[in-house]
C-alpha positions as CSV (number, residue, x, y, z in Angstrom):
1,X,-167.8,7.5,38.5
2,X,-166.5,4.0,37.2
3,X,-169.1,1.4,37.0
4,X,-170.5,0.2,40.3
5,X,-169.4,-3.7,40.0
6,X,-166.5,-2.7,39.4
7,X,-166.3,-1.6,42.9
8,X,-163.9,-3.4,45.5
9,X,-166.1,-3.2,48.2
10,X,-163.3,-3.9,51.1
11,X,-161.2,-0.7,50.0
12,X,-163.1,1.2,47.6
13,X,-163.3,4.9,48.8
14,X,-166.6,5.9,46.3
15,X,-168.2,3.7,48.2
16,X,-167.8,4.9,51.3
17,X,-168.9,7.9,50.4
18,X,-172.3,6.6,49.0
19,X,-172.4,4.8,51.8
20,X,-172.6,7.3,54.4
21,X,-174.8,9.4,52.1
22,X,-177.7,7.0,52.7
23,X,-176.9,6.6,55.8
24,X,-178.1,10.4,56.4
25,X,-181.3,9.4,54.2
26,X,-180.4,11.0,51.0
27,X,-180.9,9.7,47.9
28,X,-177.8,8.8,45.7
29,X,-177.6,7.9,41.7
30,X,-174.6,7.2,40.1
31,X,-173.5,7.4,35.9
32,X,-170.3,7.0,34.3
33,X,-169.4,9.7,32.0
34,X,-170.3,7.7,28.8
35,X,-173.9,8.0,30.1
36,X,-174.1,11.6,30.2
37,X,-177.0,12.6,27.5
38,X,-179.0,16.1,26.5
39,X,-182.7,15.9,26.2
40,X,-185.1,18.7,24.9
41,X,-181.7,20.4,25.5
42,X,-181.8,19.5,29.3
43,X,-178.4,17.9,29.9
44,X,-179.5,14.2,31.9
45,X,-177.4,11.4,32.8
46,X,-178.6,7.6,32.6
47,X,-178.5,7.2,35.9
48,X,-178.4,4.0,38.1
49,X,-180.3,5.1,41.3
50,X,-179.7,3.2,44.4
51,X,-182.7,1.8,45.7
52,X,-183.7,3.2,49.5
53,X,-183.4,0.7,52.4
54,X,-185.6,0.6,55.3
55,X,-182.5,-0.1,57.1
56,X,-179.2,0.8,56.1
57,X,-176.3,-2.0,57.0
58,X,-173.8,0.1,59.0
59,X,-171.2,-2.2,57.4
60,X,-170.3,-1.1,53.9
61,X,-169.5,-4.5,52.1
62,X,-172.7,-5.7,54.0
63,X,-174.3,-2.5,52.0
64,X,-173.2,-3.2,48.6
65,X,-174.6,-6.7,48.9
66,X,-178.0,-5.6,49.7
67,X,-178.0,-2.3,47.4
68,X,-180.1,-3.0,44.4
69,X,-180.0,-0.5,41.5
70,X,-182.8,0.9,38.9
71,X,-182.2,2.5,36.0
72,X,-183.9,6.0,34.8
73,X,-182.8,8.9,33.0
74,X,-182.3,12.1,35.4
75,X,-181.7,16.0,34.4
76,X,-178.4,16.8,36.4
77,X,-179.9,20.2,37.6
78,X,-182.2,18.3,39.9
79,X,-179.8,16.9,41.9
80,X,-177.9,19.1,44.9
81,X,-174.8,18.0,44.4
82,X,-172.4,16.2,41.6
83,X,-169.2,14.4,43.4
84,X,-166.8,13.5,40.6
85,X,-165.3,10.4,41.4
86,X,-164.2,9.1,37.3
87,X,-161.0,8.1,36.9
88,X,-157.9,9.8,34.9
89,X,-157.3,10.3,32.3
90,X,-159.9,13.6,32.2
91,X,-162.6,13.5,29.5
92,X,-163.1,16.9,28.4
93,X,-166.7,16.4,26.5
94,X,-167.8,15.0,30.2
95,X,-166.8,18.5,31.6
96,X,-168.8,20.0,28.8
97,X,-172.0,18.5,30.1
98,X,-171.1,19.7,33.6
99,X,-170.7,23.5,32.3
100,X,-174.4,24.0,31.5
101,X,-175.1,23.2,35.5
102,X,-172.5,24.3,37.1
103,X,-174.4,27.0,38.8
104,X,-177.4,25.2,39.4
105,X,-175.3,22.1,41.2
106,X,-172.3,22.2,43.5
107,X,-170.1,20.2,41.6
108,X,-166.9,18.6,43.9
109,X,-164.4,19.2,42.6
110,X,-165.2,22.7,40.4
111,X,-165.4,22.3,36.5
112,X,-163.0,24.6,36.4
113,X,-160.8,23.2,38.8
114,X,-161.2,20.1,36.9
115,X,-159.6,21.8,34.0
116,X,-156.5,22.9,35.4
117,X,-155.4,20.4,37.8
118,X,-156.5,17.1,36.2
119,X,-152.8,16.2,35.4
120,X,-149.3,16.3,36.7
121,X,-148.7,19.6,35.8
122,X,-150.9,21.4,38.1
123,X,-147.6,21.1,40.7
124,X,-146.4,23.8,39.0
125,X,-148.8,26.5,39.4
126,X,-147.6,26.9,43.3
127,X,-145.2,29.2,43.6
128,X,-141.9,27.8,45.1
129,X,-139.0,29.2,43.0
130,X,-136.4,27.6,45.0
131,X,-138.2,23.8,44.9
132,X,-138.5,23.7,48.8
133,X,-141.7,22.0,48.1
134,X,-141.9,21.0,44.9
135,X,-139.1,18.3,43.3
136,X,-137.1,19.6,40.2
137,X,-139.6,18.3,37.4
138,X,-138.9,18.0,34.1
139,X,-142.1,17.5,31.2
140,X,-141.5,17.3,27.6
141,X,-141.7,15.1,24.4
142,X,-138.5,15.6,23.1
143,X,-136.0,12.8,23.8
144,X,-132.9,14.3,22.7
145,X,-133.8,16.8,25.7
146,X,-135.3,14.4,27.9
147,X,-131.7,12.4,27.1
148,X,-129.7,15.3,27.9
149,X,-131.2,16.5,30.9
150,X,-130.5,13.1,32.2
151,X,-127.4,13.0,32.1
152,X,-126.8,16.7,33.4
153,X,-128.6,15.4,36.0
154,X,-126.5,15.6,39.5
155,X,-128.1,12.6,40.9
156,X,-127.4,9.1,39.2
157,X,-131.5,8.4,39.5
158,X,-134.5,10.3,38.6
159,X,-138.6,9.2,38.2
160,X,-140.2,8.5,34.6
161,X,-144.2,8.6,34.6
162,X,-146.3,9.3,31.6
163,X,-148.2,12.4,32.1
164,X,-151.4,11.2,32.0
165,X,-151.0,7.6,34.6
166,X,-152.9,7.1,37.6
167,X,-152.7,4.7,40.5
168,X,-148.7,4.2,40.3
169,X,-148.9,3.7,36.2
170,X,-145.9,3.8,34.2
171,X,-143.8,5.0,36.8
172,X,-140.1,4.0,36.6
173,X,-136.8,4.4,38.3
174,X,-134.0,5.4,35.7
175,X,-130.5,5.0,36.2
176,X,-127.3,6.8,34.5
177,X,-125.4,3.2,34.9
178,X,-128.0,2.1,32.5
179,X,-128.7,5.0,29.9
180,X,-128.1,2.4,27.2
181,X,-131.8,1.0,28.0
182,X,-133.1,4.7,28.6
183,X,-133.4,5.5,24.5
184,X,-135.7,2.6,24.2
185,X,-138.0,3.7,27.1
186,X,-138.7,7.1,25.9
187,X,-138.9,5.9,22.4
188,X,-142.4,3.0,24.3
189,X,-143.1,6.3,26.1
190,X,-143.3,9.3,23.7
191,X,-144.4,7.4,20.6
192,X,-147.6,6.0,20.4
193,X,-148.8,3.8,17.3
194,X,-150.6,6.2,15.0
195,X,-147.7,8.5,14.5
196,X,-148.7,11.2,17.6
197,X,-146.4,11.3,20.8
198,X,-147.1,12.0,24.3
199,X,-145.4,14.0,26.8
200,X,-143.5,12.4,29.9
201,X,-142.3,13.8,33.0
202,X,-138.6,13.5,34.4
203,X,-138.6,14.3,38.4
204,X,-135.5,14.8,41.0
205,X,-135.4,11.4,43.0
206,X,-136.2,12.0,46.5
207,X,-133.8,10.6,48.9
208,X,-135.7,8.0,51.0
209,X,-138.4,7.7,48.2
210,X,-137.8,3.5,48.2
211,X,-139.1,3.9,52.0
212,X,-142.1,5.0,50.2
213,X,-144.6,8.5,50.2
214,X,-147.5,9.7,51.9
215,X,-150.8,9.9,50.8
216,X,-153.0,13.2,52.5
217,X,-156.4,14.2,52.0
218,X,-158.0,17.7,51.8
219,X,-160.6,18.7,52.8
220,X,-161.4,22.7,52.0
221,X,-157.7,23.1,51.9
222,X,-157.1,21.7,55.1
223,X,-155.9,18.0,55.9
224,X,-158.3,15.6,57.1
225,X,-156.2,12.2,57.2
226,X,-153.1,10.8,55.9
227,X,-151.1,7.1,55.4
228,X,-147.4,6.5,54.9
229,X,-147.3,4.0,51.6
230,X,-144.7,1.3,51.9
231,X,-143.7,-0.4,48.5
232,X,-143.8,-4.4,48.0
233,X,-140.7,-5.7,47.7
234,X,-140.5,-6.6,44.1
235,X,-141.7,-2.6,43.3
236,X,-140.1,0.6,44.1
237,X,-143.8,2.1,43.7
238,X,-145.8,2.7,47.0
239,X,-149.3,2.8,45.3
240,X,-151.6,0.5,47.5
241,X,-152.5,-0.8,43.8
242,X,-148.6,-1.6,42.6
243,X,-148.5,-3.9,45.9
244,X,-148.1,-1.7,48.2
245,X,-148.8,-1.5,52.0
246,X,-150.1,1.3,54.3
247,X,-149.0,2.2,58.0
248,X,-150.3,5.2,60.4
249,X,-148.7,8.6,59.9
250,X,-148.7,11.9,61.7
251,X,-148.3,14.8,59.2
252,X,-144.6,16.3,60.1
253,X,-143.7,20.1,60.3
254,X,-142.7,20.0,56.7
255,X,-146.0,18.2,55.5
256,X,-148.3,20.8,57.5
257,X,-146.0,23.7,56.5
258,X,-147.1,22.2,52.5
259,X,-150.3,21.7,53.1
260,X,-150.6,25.3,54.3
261,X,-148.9,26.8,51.7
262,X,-150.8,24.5,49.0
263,X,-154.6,25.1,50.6
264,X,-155.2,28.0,49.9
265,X,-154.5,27.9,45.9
266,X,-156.7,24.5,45.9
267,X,-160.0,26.2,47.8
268,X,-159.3,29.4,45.1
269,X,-159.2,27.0,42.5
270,X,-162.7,24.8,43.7
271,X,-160.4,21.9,44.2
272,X,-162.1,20.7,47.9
273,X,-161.1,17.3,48.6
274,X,-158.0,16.4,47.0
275,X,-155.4,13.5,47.8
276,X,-151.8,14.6,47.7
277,X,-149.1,12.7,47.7
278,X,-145.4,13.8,49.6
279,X,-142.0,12.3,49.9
280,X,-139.5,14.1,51.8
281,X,-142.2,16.8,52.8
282,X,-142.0,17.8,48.9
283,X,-145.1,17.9,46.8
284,X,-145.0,15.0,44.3
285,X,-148.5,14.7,43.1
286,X,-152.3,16.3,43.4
287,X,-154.8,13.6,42.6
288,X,-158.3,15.8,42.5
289,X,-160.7,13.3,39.7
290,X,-160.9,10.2,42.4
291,X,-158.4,10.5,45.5
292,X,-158.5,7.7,47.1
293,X,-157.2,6.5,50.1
294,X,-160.3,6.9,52.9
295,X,-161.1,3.6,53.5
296,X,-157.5,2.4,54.5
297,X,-156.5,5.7,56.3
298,X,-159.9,4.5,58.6
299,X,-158.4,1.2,58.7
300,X,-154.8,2.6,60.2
301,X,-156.1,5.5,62.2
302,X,-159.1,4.6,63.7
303,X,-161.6,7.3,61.8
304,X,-164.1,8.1,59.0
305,X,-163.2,10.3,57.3
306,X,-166.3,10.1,54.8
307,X,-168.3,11.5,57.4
308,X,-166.2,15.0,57.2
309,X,-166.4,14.6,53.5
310,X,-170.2,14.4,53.5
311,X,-171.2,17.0,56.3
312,X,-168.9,19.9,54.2
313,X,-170.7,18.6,51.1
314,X,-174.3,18.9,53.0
315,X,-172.4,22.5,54.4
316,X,-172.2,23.8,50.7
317,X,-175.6,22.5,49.8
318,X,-177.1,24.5,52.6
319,X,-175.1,27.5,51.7
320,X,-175.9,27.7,48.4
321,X,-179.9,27.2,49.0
322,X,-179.8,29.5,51.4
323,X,-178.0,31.8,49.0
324,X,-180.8,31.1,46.3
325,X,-183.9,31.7,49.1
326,X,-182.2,35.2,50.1
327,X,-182.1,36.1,46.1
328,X,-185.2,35.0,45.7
329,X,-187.0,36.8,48.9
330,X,-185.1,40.2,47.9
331,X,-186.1,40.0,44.4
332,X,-190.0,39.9,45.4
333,X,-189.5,42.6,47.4
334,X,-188.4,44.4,44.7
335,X,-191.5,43.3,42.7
336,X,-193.9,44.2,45.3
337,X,-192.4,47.6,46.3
């Protein structure tokens, strides 16, 4: 994960998580992924361990006050789980680490999923040829295309993000009535300093998307919670972090109908807790390294939704050492016969 004071403790959805964890009595250690190391050719982690509390503070700010760390180097294969909580962009060498334990830890979200959904393009592996739920999305590096496409664009406004933001980063409304600004933005987006470019993505402009989007969470492919984002006024982006605000919401038809025809694909994939994020019931986003969102969809709703998080994750933990006791009991059998 990021580093632990870096943590804002009123909203911060990691620590929730962690929080309910030791609430249950299990013990929780945390690294980032520059502290990820391979002894003796055991692949370890510098870990900063969470001290155990006679008493856990059922308030989570009240928790991160008391919490006090240690610091000890732990071989990842000891643990029973590894929740991914690092923020984008996606380090690959991190995932490299995590291959050599993948099947000794359950690892949320999959190493493999990790891989193919950790950026904006993983929209397009869902099969919707007629973009019913998926907006017309454009990704490339070349701005005489990027140009063109623009202005064969039916609508006079269309979305600019970098493909590799988080959290609302980068993300622009474009307009034809000012094309003579839009060379200069793709020129600050494509090129970068040593003489490389990156790719940006053009995307259809919902209609209603300056009311804002919805943020849902999912859990095994099914939706657990969900928040309507409004945008500040001075920002046409709804991201809680670009100013905006968060209200209630009930998932619509449209929403449960996507979230049933996504599901599926993101369980196949190992992607199990995943924050999507909707405008117009289409699919705009998948956030699967750190979706967050829990702590204010508790606020607004009235839940905890790190409770379901953590009893599926202590559901997979128990299914997979049950797996490993059944292997193991029919393997002496073997032996013996």
């Amino acid at each position: 994960m990021y580093p632990w004071e870096e943590i804002d403790a009123e909203n911060d959805s990691t620590l929730a998580l962690i929080h309910e964890c030791a609430k249950r009595g299990h013990g929780v250690a945390m690294c980032t992924p520059s502290n990820l190391t391979i002894r003796n050719s055991v692949t370890s982690a510098f870990c900063s361990i969470i001290n155990r509390m006679d008493k856990v503070p059922s308030n989570i700010k009240s928790y991160y006050k008391k919490a006090t760390l240690r610091e000890e180097m732990l071989p990842l294969a000891g643990f029973d789980a590894i929740f991914m909580r690092a923020n984008p962009p996606l380090d690959p060498l991190m995932l490299n680490f995590l291959d050599s334990v993948k099947d000794d830890v359950f690892v949320i979200n999959s190493v493999q999923g990790m891989r193919e959904a950790n950026n904006k393009l993983y929209t397009a592996v869902f099969d919707d040829p007629n973009n019913e739920i998926i907006p017309v999305t454009h990704v490339s590096k070349n701005k005489n295309y990027l140009i063109k496409t623009i202005e064969e664009s039916t609508s006079d406004k269309m979305i600019l993000k970098p493909l590799n933001g988080y959290g609302g980063s980068g993300v622009i409304l474009i307009e034809k009535s000012a094309m003579g600004n839009i060379n200069s933005l793709l020129d600050f987006y494509i090129s970068k300093s040593d003489g490389s470019s990156d790719y940006v993505i053009l995307q259809e402009y919902i209609e209603g998307a300056e009311k804002g989007d919805v943020r849902i969470l999912l859990l095994n492919g099914l939706p657990i919670g969900a928040m309507k984002r409004i945008p500040g006024d001075k920002d046409h982006r709804s991201n809680v972090t670009a100013g905006g605000r968060v209200e209630k919401h009930k998932l619509t038809a449209e929403e449960k109908l996507l979230c049933k025809k996504i599901g599926p694909k993101l369980v196949k994939d190992g992607l199990y807790f995943v924050g999507i994020d909707v405008i117009g019931g289409k699919l705009v986003e998948v956030n699967v390294m750190s979706p967050g969102g829990i702590t204010y969809i508790n606020k607004v709703s009235k839940t905890k939704l790190q409770e379901k998080v953590i009893d599926f994750l202590e559901s997979k933990v128990l299914e997979k050492n049950a797996a490993f006791i059944r292997m193991t009991n029919l393997k002496r059998t073997v032996d013996e016969a």
